[in-house]
gemmi code that builds the backbone of each chain (N, CA, C; Angstrom):
import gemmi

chains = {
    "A": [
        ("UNK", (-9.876, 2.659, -1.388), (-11.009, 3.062, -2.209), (-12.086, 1.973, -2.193)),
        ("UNK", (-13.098, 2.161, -2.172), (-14.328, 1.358, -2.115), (-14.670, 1.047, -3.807)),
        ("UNK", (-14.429, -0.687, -4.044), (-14.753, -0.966, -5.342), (-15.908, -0.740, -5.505)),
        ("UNK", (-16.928, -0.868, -6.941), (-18.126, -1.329, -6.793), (-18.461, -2.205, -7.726)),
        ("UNK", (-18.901, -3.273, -8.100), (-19.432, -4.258, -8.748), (-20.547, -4.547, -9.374)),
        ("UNK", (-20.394, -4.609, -10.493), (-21.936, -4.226, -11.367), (-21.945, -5.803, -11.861)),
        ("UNK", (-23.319, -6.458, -11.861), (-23.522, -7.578, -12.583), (-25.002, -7.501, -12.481)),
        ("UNK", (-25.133, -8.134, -14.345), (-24.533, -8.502, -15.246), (-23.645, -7.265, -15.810)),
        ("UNK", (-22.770, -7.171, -16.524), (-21.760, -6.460, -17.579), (-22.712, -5.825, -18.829)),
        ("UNK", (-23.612, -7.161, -19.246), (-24.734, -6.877, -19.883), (-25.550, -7.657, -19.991)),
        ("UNK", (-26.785, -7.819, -20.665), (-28.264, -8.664, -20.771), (-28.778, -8.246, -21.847)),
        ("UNK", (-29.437, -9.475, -22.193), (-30.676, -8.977, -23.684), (-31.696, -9.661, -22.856)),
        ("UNK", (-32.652, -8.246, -23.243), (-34.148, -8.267, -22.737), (-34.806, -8.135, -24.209)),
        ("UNK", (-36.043, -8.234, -23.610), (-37.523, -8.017, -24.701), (-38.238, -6.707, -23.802)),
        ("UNK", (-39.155, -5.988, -24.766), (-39.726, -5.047, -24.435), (-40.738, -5.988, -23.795)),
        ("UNK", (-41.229, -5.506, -22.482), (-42.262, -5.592, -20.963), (-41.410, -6.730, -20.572)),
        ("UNK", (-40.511, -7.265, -20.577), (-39.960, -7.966, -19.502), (-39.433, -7.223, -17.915)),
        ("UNK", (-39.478, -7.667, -16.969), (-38.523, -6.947, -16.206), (-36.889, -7.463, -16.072)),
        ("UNK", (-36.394, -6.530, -15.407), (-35.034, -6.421, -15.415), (-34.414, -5.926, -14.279)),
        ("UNK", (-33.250, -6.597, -13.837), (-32.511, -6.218, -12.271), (-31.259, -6.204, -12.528)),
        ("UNK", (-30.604, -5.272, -11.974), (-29.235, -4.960, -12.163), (-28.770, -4.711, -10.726)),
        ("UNK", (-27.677, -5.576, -10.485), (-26.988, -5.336, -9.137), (-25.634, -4.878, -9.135)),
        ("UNK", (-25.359, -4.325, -7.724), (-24.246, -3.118, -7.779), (-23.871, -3.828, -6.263)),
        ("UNK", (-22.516, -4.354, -6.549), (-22.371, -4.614, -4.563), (-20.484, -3.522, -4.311)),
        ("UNK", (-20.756, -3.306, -3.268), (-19.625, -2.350, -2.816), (-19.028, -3.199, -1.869)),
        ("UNK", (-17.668, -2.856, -1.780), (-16.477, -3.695, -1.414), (-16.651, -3.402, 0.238)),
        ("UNK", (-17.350, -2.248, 0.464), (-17.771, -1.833, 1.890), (-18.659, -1.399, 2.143)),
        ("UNK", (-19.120, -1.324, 3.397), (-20.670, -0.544, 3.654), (-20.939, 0.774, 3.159)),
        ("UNK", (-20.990, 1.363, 2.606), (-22.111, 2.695, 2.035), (-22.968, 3.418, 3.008)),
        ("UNK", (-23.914, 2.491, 3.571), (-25.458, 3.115, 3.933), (-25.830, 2.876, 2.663)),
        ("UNK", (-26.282, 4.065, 2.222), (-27.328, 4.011, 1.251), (-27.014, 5.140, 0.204)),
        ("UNK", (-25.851, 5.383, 0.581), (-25.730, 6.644, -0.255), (-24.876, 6.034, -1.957)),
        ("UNK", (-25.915, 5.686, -2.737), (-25.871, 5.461, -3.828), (-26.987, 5.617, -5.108)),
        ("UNK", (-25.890, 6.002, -6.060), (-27.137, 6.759, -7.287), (-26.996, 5.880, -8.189)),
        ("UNK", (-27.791, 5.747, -9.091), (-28.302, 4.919, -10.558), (-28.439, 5.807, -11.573)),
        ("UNK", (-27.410, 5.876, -12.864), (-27.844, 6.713, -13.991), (-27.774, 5.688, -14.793)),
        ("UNK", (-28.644, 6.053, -16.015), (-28.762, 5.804, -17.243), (-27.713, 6.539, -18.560)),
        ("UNK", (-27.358, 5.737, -19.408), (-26.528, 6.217, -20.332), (-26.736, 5.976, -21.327)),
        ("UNK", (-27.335, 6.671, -22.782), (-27.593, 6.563, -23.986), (-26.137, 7.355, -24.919)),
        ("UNK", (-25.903, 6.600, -25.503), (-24.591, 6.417, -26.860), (-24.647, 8.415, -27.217)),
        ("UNK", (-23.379, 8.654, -26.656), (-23.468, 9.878, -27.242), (-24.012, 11.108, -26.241)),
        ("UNK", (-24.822, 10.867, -25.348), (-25.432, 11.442, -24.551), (-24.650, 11.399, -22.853)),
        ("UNK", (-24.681, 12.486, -22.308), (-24.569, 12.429, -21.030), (-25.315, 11.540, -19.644)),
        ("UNK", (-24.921, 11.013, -18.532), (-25.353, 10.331, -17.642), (-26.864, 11.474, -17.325)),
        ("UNK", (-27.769, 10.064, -17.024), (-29.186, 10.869, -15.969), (-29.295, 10.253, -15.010)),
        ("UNK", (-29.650, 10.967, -13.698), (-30.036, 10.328, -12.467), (-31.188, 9.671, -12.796)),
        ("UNK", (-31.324, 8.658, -12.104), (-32.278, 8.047, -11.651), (-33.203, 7.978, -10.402)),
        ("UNK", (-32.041, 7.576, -9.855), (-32.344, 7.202, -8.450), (-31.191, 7.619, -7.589)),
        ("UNK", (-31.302, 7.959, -6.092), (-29.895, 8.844, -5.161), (-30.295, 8.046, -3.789)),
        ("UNK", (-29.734, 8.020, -3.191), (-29.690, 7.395, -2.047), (-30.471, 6.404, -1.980)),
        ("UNK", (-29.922, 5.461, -2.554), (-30.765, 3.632, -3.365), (-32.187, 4.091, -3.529)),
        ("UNK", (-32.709, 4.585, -3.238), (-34.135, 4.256, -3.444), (-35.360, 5.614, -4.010)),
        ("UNK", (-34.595, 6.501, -4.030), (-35.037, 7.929, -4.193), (-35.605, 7.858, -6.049)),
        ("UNK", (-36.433, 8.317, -5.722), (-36.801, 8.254, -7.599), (-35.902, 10.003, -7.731)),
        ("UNK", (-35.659, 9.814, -8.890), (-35.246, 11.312, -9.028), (-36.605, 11.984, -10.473)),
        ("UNK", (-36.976, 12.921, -9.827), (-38.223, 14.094, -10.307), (-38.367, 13.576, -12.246)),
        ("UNK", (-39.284, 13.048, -12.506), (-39.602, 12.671, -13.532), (-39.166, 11.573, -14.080)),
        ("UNK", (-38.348, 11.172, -13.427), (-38.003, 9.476, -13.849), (-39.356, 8.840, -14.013)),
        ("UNK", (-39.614, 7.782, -14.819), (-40.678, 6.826, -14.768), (-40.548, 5.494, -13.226)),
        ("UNK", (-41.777, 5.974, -13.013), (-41.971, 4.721, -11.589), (-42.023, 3.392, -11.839)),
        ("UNK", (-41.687, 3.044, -12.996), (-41.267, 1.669, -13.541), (-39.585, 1.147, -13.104)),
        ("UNK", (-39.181, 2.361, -12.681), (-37.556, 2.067, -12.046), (-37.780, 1.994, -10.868)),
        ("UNK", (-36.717, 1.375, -10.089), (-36.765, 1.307, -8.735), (-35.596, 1.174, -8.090)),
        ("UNK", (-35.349, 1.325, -6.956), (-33.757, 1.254, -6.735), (-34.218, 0.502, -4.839)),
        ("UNK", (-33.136, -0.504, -4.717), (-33.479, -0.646, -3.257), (-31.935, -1.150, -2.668)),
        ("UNK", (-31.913, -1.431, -1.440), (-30.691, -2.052, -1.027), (-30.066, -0.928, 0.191)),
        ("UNK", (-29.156, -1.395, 0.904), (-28.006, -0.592, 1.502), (-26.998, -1.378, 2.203)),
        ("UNK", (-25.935, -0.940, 3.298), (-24.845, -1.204, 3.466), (-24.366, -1.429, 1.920)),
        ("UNK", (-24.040, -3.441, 1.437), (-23.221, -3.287, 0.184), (-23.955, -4.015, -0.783)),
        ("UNK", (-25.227, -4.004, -0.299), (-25.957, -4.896, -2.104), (-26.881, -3.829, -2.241)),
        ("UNK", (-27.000, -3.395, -3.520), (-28.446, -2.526, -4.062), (-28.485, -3.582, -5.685)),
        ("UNK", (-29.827, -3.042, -5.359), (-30.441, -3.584, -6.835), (-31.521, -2.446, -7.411)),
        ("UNK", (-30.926, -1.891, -9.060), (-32.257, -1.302, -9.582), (-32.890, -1.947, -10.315)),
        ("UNK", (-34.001, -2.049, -10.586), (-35.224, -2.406, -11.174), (-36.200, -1.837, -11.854)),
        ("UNK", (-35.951, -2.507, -13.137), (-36.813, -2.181, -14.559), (-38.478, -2.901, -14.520)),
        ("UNK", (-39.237, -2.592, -14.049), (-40.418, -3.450, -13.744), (-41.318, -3.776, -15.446)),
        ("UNK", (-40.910, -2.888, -16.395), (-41.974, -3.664, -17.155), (-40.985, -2.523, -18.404)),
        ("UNK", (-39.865, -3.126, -18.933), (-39.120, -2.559, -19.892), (-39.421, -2.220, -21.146)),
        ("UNK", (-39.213, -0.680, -21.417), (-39.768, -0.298, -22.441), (-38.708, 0.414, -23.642)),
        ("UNK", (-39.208, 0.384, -25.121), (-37.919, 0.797, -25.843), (-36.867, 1.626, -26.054)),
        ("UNK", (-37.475, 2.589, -24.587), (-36.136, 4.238, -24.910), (-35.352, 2.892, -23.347)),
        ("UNK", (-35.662, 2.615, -23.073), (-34.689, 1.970, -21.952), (-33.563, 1.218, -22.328)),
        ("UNK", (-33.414, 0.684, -23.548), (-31.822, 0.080, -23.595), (-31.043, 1.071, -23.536)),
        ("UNK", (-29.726, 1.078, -22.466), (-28.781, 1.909, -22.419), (-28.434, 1.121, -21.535)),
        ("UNK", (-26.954, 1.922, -21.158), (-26.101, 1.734, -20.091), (-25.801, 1.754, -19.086)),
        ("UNK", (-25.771, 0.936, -17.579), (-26.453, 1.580, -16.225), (-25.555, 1.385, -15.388)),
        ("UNK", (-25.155, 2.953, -15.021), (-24.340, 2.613, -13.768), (-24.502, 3.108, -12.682)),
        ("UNK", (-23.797, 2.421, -11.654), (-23.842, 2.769, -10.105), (-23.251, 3.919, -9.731)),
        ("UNK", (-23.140, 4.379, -8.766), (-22.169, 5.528, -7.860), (-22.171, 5.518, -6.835)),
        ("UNK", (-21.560, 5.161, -5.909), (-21.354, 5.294, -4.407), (-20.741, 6.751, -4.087)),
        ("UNK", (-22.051, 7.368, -2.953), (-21.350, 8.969, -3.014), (-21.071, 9.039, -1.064)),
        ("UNK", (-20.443, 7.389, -0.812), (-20.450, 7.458, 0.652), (-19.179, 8.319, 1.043)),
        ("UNK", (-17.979, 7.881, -0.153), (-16.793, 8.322, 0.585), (-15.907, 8.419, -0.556)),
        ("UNK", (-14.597, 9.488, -0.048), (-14.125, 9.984, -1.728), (-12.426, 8.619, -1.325)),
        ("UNK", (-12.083, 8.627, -2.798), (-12.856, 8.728, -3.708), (-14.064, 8.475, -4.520)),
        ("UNK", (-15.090, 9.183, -5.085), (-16.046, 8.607, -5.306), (-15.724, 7.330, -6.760)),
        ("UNK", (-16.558, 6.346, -6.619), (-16.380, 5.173, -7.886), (-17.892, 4.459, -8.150)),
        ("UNK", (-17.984, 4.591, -9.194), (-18.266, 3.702, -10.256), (-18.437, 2.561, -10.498)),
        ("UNK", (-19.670, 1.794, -10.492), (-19.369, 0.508, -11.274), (-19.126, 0.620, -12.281)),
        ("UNK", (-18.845, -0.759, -13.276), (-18.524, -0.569, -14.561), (-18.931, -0.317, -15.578)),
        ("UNK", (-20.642, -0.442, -15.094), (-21.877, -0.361, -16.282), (-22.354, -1.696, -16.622)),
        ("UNK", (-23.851, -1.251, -16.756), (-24.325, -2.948, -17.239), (-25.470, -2.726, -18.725)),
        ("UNK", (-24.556, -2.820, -19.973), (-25.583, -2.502, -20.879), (-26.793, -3.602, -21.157)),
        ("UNK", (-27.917, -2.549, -21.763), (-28.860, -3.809, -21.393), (-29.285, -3.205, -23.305)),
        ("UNK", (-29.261, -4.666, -23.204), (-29.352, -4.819, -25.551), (-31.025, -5.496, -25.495)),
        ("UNK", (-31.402, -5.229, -26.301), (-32.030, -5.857, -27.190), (-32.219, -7.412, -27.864)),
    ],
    "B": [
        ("UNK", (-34.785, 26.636, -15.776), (-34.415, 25.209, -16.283), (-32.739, 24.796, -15.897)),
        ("UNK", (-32.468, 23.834, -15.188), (-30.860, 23.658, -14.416), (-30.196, 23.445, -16.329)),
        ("UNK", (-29.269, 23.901, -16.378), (-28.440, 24.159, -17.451), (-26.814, 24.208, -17.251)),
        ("UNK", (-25.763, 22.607, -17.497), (-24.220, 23.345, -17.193), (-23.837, 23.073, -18.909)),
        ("UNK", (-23.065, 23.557, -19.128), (-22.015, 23.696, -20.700), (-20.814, 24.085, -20.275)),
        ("UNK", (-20.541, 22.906, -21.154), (-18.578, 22.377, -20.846), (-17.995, 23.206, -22.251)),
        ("UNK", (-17.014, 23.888, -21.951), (-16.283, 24.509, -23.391), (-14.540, 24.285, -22.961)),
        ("UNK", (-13.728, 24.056, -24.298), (-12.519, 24.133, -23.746), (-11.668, 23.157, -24.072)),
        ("UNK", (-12.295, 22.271, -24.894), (-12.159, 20.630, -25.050), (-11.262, 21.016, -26.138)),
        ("UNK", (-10.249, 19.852, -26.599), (-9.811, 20.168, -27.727), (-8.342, 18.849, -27.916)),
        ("UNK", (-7.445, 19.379, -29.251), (-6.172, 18.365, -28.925), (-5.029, 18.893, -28.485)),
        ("UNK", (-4.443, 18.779, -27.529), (-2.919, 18.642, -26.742), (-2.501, 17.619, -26.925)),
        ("UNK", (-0.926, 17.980, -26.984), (0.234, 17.352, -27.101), (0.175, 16.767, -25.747)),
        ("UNK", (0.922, 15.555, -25.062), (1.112, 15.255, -23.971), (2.053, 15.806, -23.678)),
        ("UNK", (1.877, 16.173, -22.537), (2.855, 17.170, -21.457), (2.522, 18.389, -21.255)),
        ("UNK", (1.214, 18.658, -22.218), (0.689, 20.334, -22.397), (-0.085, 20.521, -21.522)),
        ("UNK", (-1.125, 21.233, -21.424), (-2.138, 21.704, -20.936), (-3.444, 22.372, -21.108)),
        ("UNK", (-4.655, 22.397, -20.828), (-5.489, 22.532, -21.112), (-6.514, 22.800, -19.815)),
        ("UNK", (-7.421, 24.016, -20.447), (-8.310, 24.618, -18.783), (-10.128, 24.530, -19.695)),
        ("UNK", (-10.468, 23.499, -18.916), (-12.224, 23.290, -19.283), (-12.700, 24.279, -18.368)),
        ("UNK", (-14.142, 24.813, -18.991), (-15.068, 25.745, -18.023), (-16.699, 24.677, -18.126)),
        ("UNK", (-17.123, 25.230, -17.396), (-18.371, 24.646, -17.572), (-19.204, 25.905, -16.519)),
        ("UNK", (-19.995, 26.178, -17.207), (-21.480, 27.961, -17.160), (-22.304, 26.936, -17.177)),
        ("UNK", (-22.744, 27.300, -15.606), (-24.039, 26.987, -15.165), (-25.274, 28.398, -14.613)),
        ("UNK", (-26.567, 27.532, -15.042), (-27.438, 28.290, -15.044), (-28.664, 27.554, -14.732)),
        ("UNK", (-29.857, 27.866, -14.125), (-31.191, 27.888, -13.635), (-31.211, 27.556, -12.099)),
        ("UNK", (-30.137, 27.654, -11.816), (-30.065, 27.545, -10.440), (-28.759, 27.887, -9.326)),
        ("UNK", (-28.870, 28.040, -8.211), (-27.833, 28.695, -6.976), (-26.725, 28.510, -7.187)),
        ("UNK", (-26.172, 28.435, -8.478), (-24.723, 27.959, -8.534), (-23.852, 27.772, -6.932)),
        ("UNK", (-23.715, 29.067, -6.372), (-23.118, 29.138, -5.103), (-23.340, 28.060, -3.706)),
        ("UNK", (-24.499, 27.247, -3.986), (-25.164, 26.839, -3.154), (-24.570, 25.618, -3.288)),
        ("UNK", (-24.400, 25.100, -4.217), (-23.654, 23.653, -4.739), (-21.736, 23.115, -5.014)),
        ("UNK", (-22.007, 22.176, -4.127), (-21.134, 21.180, -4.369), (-20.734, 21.319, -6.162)),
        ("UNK", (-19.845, 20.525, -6.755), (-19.387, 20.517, -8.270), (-18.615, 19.572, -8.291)),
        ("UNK", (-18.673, 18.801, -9.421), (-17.612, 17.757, -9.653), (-17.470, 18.044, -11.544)),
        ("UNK", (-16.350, 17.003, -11.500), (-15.717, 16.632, -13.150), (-15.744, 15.090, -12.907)),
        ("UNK", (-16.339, 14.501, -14.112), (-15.996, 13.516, -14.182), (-15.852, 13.042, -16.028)),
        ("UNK", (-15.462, 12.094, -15.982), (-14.925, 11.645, -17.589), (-15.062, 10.183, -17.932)),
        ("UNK", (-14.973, 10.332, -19.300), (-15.229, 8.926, -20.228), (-14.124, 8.836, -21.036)),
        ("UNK", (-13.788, 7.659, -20.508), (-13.162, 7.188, -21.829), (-13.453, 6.810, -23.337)),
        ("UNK", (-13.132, 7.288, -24.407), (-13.838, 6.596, -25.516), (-14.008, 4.927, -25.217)),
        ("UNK", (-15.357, 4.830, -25.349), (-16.113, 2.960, -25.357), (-15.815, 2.762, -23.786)),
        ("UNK", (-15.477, 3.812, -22.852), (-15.227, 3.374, -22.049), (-16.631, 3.313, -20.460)),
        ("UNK", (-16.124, 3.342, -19.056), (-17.029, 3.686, -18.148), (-16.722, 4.761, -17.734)),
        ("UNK", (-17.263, 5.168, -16.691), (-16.898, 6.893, -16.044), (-16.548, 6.768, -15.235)),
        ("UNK", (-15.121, 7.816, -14.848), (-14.610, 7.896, -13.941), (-14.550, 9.417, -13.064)),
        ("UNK", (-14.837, 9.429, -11.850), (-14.894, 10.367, -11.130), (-13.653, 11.234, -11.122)),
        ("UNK", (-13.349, 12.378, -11.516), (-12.066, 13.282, -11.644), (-12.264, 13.739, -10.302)),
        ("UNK", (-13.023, 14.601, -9.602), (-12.700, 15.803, -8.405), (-14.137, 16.541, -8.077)),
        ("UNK", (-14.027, 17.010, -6.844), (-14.901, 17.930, -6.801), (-14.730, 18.943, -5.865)),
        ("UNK", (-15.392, 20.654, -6.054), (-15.187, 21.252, -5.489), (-16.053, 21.964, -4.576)),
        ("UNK", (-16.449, 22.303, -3.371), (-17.127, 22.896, -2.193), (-17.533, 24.153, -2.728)),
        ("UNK", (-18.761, 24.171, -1.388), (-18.935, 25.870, -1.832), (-18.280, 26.392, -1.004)),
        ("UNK", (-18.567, 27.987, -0.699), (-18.103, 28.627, -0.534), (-17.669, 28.353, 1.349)),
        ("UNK", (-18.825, 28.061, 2.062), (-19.382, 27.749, 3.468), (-17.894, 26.747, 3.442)),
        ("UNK", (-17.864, 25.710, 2.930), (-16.693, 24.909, 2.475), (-14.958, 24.721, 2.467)),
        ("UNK", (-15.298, 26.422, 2.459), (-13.827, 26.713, 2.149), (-13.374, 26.585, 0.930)),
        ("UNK", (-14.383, 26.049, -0.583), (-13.782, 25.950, -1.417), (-12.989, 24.596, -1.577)),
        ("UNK", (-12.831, 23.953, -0.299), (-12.022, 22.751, -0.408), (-12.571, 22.021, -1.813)),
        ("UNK", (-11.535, 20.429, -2.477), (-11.542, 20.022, -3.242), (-10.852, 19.026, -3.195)),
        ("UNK", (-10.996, 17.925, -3.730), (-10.837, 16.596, -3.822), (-10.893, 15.949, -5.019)),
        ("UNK", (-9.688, 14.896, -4.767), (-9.809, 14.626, -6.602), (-8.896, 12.982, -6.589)),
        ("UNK", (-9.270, 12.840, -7.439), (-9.105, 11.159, -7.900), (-7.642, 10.810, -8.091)),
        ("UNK", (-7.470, 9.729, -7.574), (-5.769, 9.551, -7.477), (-5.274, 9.524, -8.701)),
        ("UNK", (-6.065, 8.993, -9.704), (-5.108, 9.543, -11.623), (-4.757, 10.957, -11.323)),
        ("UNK", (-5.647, 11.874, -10.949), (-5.028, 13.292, -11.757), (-4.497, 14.157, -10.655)),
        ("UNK", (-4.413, 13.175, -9.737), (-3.867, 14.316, -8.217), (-2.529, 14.598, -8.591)),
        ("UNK", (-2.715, 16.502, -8.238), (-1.625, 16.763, -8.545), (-1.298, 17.692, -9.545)),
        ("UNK", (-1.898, 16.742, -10.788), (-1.892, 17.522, -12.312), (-3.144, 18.503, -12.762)),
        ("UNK", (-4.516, 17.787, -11.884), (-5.362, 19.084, -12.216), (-5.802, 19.605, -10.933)),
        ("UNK", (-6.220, 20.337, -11.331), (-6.819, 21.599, -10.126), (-8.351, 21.932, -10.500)),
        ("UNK", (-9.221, 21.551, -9.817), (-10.824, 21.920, -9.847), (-11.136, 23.815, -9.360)),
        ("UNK", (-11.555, 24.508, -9.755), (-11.761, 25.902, -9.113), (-13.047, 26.576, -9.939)),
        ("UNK", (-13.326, 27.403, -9.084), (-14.956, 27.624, -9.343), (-14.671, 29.147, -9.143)),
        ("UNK", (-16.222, 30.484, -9.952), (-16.074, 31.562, -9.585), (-17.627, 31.539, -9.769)),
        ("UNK", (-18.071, 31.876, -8.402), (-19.562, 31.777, -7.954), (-19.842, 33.536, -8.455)),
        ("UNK", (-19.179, 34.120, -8.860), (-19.805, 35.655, -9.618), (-20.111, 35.271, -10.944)),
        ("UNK", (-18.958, 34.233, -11.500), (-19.390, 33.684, -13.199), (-20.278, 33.041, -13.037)),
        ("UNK", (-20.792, 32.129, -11.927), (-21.765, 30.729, -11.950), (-20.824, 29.535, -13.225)),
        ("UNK", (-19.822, 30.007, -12.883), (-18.760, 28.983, -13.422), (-17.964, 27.954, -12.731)),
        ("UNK", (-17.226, 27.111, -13.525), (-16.598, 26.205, -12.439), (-15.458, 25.652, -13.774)),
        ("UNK", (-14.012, 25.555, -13.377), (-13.008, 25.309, -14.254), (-12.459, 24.192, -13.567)),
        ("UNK", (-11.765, 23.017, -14.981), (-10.796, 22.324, -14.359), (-9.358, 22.335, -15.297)),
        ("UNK", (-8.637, 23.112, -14.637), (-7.117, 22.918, -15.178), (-6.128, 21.789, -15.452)),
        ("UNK", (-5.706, 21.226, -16.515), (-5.174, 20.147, -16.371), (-4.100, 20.313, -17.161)),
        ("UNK", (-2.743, 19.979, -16.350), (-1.265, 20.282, -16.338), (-0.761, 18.308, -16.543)),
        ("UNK", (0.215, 18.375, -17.066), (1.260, 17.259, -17.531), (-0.187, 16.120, -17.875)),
        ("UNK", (-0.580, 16.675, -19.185), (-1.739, 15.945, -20.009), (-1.240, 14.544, -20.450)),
        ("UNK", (-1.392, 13.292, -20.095), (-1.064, 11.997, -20.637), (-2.175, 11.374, -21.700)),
        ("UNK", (-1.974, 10.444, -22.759), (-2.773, 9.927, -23.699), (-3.739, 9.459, -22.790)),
        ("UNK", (-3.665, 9.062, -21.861), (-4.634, 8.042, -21.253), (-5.978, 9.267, -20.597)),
        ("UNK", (-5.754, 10.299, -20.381), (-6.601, 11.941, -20.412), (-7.445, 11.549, -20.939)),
        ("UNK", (-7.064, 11.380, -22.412), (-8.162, 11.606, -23.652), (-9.455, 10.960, -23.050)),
        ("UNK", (-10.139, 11.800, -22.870), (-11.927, 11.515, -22.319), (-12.957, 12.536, -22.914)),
        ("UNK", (-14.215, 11.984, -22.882), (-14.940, 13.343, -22.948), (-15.114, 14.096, -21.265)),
        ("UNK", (-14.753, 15.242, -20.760), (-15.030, 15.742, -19.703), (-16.789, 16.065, -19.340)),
        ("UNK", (-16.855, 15.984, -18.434), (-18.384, 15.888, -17.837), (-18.457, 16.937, -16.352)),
        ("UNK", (-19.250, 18.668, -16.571), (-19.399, 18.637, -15.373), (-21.053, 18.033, -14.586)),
        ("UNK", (-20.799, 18.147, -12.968), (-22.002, 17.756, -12.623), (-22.063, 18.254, -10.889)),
        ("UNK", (-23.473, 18.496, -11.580), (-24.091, 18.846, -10.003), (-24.303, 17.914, -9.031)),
        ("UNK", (-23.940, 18.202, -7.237), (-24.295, 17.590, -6.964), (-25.362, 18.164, -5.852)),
        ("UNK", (-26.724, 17.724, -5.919), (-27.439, 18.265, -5.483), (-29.047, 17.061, -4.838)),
        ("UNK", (-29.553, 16.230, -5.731), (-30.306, 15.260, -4.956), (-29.339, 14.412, -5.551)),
        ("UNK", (-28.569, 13.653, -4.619), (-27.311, 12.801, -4.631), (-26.766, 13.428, -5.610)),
        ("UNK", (-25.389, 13.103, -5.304), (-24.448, 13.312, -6.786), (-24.511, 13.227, -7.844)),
        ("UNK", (-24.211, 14.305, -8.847), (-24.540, 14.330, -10.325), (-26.008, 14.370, -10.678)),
        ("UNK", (-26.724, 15.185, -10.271), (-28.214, 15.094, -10.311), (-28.548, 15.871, -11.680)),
        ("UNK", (-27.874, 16.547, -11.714), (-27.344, 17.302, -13.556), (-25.995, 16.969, -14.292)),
        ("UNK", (-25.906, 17.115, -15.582), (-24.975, 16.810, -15.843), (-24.621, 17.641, -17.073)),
        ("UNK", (-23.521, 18.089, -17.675), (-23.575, 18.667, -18.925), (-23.160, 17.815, -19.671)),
        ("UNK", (-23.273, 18.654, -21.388), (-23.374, 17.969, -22.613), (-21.639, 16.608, -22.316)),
        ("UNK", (-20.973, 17.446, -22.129), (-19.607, 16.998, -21.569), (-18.668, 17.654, -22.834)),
        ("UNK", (-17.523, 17.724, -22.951), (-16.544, 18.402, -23.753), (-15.118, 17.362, -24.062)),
        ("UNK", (-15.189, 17.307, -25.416), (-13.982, 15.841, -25.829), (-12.042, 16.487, -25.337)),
        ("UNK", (-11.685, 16.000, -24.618), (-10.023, 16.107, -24.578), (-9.292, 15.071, -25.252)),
        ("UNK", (-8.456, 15.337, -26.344), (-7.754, 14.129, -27.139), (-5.898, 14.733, -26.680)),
        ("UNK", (-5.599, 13.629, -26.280), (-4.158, 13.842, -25.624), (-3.237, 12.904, -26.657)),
        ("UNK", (-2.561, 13.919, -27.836), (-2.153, 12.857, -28.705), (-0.999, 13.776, -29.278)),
        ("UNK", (0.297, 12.742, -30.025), (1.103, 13.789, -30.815), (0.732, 13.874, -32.385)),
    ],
}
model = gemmi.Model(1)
for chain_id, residues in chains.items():
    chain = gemmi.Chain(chain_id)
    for i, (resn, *xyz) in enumerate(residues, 1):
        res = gemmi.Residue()
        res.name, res.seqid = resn, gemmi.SeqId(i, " ")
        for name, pos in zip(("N", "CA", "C"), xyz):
            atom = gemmi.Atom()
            atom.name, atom.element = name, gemmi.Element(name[0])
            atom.pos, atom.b_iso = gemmi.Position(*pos), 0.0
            res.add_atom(atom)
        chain.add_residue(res)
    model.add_chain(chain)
structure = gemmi.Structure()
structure.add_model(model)
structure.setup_entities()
């Protein structure tokens, strides 16, 4: 199974700072990896799909880049519905996995 | 408007069983890939299974925890998609999550539905 590795675990930001969250996979991918967001209580949202894809109404303040086994998404100018929980997905090969999440506080 | 709802959730005894649905709507149901995936309470998400369309064979694939014990199956006349889950362990207890996969995986997701595996 292909691990994946989320760091930081978590971070405290300030509103308009930016922010980077990295995801490295135990093996090459390509690029076939998604970024959701997770608010307490609420179901996962795409973000971003194949590292770099905005997904349809996301704010262009996110960004997603990387392939083979480092991606990084990116919060360019952080705003207050954005603290939540962020995780990776590698959809190269089954089983599919998960990083662990990287909450980002306040 | 893409729309899935998970029903079905509830408490079992371990060793019992329990069958989630999840009714989807605003779009080709038939056309799409499907997965389950789950949370642990306070926990991260873990990928359960997913099932093919039809072109597919229907094939299905599923995560080495529940291989075995559940079974993913879909009925593209309901625009439904079920996951059966046989010899239920405490460690189950998740909220269930279905999801589309359509611009990359999980591009929708439903509300998700709580399973508590307890005596």
């Amino acid at each position: 199974d292909i691990q994946m590795t989320q760091s930081p675990s978590s971070l405290s930001a300030s509103v308009g700072d930016r922010v980077t969250i990295t995801c490295r996979a135990s093996q090459g991918i390509t690029n076939y990896l998604v970024w959701f967001q997770q608010k307490p209580g609420k179901a996962p949202k795409s973000l971003i799909y194949v590292a770099s894809n905005l997904q349809s109404g996301v704010p262009s303040r996110f960004s997603g880049s990387g392939s083979g086994t480092n991606f990084t998404l990116t919060i360019s100018t952080l705003q207050p519905e954005d603290f939540a929980t962020y995780y990776c997905l590698q959809y190269n090969s089954y089983p599919r996995t998960f990083g662990q999440g990287t909450k980002v506080e306040i | 408007e893409v729309q899935l709802v998970e029903s079905g959730g509830g408490v079992v005894q371990p060793g019992g069983s329990l069958r989630l649905s999840c009714a989807a709507s605003g779009f080709t149901f038939s056309d799409h890939y499907m997965d389950w995936v789950r949370q642990a309470p306070g926990k991260g998400l873990e990928w359960v299974g997913r099932i093919r369309k039809r072109g597919n064979r229907y094939t299905t694939e599923y995560g080495a925890s529940v291989k075995g014990r559940f079974t993913i199956s879909r009925d593209d006349s309901k625009n439904s998609l079920y996951l059966q889950m046989n010899s239920l362990r405490t460690e189950d207890t998740a909220v269930y999550y279905c999801a589309r996969a359509g611009y990359g995986d999980g591009d929708y997701w439903g509300q998700g539905t709580l399973v508590t595996v307890s005596s």
